[in-house]
C-alpha positions in Angstrom: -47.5 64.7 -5.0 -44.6 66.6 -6.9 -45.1 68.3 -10.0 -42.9 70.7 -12.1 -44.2 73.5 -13.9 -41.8 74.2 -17.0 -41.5 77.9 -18.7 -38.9 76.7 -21.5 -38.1 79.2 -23.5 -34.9 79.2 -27.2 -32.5 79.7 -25.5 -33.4 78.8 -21.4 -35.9 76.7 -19.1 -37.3 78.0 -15.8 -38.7 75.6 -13.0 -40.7 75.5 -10.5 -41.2 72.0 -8.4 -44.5 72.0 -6.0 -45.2 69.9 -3.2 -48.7 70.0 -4.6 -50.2 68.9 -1.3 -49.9 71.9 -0.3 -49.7 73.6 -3.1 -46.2 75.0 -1.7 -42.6 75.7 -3.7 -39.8 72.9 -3.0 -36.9 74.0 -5.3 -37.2 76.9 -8.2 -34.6 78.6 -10.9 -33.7 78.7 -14.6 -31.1 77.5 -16.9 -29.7 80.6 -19.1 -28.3 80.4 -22.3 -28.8 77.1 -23.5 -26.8 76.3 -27.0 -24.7 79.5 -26.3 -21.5 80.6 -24.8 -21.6 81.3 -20.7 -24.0 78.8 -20.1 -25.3 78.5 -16.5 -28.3 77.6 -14.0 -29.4 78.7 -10.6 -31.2 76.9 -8.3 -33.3 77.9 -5.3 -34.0 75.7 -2.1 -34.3 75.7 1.5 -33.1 79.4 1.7 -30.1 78.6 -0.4 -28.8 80.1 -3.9 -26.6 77.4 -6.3 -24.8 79.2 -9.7 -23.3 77.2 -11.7 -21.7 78.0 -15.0 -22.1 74.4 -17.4 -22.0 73.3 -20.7 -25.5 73.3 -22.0 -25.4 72.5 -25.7 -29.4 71.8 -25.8 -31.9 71.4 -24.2 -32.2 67.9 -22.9 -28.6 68.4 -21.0 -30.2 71.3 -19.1 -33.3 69.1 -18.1 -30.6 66.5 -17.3 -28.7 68.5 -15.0 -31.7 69.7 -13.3 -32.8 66.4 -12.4 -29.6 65.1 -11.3 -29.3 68.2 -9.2 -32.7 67.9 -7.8 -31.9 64.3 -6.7 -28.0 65.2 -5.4 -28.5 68.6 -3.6 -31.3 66.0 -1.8 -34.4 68.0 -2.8 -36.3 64.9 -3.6 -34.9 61.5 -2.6 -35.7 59.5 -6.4 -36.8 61.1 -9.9 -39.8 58.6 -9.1 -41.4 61.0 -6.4 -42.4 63.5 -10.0 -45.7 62.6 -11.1 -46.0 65.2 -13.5 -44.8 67.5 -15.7 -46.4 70.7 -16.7 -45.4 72.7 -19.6 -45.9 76.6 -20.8 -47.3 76.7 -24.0 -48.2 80.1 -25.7 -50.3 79.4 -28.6 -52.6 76.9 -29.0 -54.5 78.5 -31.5 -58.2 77.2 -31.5 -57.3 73.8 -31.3 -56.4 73.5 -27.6 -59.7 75.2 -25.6 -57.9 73.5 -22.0 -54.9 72.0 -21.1 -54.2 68.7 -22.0 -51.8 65.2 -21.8 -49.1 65.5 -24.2 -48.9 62.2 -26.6 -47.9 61.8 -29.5 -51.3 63.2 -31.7 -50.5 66.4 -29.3 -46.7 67.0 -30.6 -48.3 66.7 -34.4 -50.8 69.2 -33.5 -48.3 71.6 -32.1 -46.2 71.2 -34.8 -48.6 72.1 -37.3 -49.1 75.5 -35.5 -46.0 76.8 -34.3 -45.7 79.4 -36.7 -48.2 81.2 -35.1 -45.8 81.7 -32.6 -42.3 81.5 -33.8 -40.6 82.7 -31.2 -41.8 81.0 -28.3 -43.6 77.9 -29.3 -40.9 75.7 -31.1 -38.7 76.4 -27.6 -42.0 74.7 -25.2 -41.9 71.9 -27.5 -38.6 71.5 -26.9 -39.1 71.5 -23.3 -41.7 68.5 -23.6 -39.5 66.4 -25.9 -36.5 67.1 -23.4 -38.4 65.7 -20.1 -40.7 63.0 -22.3 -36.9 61.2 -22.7 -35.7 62.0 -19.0 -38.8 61.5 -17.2 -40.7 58.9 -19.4 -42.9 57.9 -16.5 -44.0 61.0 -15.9 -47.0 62.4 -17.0 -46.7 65.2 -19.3 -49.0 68.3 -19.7 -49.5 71.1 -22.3 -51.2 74.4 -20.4 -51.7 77.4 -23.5 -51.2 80.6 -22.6 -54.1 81.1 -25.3 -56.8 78.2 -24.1 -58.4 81.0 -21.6 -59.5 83.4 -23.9 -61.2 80.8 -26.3 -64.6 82.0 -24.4 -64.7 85.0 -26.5 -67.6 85.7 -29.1 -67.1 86.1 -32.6 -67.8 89.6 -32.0 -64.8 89.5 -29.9 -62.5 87.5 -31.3 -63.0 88.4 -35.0 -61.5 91.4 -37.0 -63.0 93.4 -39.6 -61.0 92.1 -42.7 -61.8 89.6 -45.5 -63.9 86.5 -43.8 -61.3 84.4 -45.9 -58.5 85.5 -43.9 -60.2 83.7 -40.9 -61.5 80.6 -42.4 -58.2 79.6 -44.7 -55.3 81.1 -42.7 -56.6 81.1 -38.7 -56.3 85.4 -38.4 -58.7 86.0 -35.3 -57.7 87.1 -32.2 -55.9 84.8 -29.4 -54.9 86.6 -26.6 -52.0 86.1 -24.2 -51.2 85.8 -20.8 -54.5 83.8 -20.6 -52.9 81.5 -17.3 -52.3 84.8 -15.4 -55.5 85.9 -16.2 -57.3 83.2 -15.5 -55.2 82.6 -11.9 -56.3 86.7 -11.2 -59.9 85.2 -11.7 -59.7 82.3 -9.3 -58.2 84.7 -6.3 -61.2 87.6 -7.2 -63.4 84.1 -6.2 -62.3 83.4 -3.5 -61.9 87.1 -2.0 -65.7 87.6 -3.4 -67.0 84.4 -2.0 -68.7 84.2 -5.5 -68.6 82.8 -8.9 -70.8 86.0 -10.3 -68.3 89.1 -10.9 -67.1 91.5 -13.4 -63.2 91.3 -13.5 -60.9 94.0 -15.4 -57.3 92.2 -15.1 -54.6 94.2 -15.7 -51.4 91.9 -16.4 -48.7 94.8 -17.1 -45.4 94.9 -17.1 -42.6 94.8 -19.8 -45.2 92.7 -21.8 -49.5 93.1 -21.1 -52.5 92.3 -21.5 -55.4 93.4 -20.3 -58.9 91.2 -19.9 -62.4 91.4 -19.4 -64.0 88.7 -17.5 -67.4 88.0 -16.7 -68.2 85.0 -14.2 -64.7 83.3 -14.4 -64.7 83.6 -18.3 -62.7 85.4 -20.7 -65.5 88.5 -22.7 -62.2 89.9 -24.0 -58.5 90.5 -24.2 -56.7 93.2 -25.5 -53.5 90.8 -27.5 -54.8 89.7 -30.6 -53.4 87.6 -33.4 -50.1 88.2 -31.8 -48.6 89.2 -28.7 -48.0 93.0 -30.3 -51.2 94.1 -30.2 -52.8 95.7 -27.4 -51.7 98.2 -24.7 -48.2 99.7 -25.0 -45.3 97.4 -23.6 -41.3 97.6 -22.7 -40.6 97.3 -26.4 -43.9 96.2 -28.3 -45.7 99.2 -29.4 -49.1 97.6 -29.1 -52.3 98.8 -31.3 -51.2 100.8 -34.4 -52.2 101.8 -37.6 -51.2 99.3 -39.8 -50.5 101.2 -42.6 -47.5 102.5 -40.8 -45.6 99.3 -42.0 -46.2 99.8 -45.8 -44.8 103.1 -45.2 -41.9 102.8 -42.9 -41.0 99.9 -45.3 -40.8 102.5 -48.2 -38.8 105.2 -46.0 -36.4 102.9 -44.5 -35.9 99.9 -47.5 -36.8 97.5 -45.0 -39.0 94.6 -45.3 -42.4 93.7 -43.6 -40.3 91.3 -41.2 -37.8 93.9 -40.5 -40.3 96.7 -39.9 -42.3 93.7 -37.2 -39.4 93.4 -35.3 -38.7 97.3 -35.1 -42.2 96.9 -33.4 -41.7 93.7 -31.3 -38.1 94.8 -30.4 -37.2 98.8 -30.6 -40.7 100.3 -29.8 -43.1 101.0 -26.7 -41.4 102.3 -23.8 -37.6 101.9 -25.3 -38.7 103.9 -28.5 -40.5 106.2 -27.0 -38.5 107.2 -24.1 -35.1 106.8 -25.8 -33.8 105.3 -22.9 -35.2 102.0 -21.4 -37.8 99.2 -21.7 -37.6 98.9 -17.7 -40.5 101.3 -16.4 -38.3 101.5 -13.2 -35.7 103.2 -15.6 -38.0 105.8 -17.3 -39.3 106.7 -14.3 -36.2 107.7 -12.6 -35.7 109.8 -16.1 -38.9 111.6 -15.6 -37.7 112.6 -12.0 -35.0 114.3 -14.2 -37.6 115.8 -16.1 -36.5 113.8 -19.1 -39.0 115.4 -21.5 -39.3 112.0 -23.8 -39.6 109.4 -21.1 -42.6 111.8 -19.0 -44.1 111.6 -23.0 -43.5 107.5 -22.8 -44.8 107.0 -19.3 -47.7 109.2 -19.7 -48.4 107.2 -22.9 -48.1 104.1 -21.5 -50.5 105.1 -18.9 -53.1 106.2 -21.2 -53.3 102.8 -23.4 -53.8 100.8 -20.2 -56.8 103.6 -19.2 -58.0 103.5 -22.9 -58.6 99.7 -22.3 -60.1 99.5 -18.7 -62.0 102.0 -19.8 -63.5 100.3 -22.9 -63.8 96.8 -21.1 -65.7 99.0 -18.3 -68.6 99.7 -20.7 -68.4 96.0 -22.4 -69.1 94.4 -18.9 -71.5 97.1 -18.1 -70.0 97.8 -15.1 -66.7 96.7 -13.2 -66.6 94.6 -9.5 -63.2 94.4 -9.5 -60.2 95.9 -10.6 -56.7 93.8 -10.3 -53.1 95.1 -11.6 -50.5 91.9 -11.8 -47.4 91.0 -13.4 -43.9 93.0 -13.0 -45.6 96.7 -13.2 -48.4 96.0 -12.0 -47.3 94.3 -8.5 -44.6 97.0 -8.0 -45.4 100.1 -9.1 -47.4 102.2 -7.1 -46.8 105.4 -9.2 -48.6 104.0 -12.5 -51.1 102.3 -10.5 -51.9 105.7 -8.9 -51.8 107.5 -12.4 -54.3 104.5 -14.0 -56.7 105.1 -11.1 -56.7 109.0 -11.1 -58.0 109.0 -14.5 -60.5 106.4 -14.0 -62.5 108.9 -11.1 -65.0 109.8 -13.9 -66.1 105.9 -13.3 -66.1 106.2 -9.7 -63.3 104.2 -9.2 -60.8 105.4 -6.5 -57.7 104.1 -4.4 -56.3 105.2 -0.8 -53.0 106.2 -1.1 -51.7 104.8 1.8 -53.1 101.5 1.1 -51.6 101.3 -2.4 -48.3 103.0 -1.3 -47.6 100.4 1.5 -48.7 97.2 -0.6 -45.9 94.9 -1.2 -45.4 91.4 -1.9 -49.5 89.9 -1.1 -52.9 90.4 -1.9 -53.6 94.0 -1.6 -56.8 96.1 -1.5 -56.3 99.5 -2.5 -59.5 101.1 -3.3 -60.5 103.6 -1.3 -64.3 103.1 1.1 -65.9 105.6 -1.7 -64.8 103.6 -4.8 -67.5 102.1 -7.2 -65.7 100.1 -7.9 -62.9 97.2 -5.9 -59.3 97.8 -6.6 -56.7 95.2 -5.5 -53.3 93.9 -6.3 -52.7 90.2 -7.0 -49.4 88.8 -7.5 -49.9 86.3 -10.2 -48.7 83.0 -10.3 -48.7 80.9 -13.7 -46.4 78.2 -12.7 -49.0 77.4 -9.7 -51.9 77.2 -12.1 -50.0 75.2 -14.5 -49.3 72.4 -11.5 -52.7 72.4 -10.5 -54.0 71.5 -14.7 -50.8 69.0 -14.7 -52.6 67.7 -10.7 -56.5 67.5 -12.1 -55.1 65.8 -15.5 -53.4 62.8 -13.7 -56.2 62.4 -11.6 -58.6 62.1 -14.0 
């Protein structure tokens, strides 16, 4: 069975169509700058690279082109052979706990919430209504980047202001990145050989998370209402005092919005190191001695320690350790500086080991550690097939 796993974001849509029998890539790319001048899409098959630069006024002509290309370059041999659909969501607030068919009830629901995420969730709706018009006999899936985390406790997922605030306008903590996550915790089963573990997952890269997972279920995430809290990022600055924004809106004449998007945008890595939001690029700075990005990368490091650390003592204990995503898959240099400062809790890696990892499942913890240390690459568009698989053959 075929199924494409959608990432559609304002202004492009990446793909990925699985052979889903064996859970296996067929044809991958994206569609850049949708709506804008110097339109264009890639697509990857077989070995072979296709850029193209197109007219893509909105969205529905990129889906369009994609599935005539899909059908022309012979990928698949009819649009029927596409059983499914499966679209990125990113907030689905505490409505959606799992993924779910997209009909019409669902598209009211999701409208009803997008402000919670402005930026991202308008453009996956658009995705869905693009591919429910070309592909009408396909079924159509919503995965949330949020439904994962919707284990937490109160404890957890509560904060410490008015009760109100909760109850009448829906602030609580979300979380992100909950299909990585959750991925990270289905290959820590299968290395384990068990469904009883105590998972730190550490999705970093230009954006991150970080989770605590206990038995396959989300304890706690460090993202909250938004996407800018948590450990320092590229650009997001992560957990601040909020009374920062009052004030910076008072020095600068800026408004609350304004001052948010200095965060979101200008911040983390880029406002620290003056330079970059690309670790790669900061750290070549701090082999220059660059005294601001060494202050940016040694930060960086110490918000991600901060949290394993913390989620350590939450799950009384750690099994496993996993770094994913961008940073975490390719940087051996900020795992090694994560790890060095996490010896007090027994945990250890082999340098060799995490100096020659590349590209696959990777243990990296050294015979003395307390503690299992391994990288994953993660793979959202995978887990979002195999929701879009189990819902059509329910």
């Amino acid at each position: 069975m075929k199924i494409l796993s959608i990432n559609a974001g304002s202004s492009s849509l990446k793909f990925s169509l699985f052979n889903m029998d064996y859970e296996t890539v067929i044809a991958s790319g994206q569609f850049e700058r949708i709506g804008i001048d110097g339109s264009s899409y890639t697509i990857k098959f077989n070995s072979e690279k296709i850029t193209q630069e197109v007219e893509l006024p909105t969205h529905l002509e990129a889906v369009n082109i994609l599935l005539e290309k899909l059908v022309s370059l012979d990928i698949i041999k009819s649009l029927y052979e596409i059983h499914g659909v499966g679209h990125r969501i990113v907030q689905g607030k505490d409505i959606f706990k799992e993924s779910v068919v997209v009909n019409d009830a669902v598209m009211e629901k999701l409208e009803t919430i997008k402000s919670f995420a402005p930026l991202h969730n308008p453009a996956n709706m658009l995705g869905i209504e693009a591919f429910r018009k070309a592909l009408p006999d396909a079924v159509q899936v919503a995965v949330f980047d949020t439904a994962f985390h919707q284990t937490m406790d109160e404890v957890a997922y509560l904060y410490p202001v008015p009760y109100k605030w909760y109850k009448e306008y829906g602030v609580r903590k979300y979380g992100a990145h909950g299909t990585s996550h959750r991925y990270i915790a289905s290959q820590v089963k299968k290395i384990l050989g068990t469904s009883e573990y105590r998972l730190i997952s550490c999705h970093v890269g230009n954006g991150g998370s970080i989770s605590a997972i206990k038995d396959g279920k989300c304890v706690d995430t460090s993202m909250g209402f938004t996407p800018l809290a948590g450990i320092m990022m590229g650009t997001r600055s992560g957990d601040i005092d909020s009374s920062i924004i009052p004030y910076v809106m008072e020095q600068e004449g800026k408004n609350a919005s304004e001052v948010i998007d200095d965060l979101n945008r200008k911040s983390g890595l880029l406002g620290l190191s003056k330079c970059s939001s690309d670790m790669r690029d900061v750290l070549a700075k701090c082999s220059e001695n660059d005294e601001r990005s060494i202050v940016a990368k040694n930060k960086y490091v110490r918000r991600i320690v901060d949290y394993i650390a913390e989620y350590y003592v939450l799950l009384g204990g750690a099994d496993v350790l996993v770094f994913t995503a961008g940073v975490g898959e390719n940087n051996s240099l900020i795992r090694k500086e994560v790890v060095e400062k996490l010896e007090c809790l027994g945990i250890r890696i082999d340098d060799i080991l995490n100096n020659s990892c590349s590209g696959d499942i990777c243990k990296i913890s050294s015979d003395d550690s307390k503690v299992l240390v391994y990288v994953i690459p993660t793979n959202e568009e995978l887990m979002i097939a195999r929701d879009t698989l189990n819902l059509i053959n329910r």
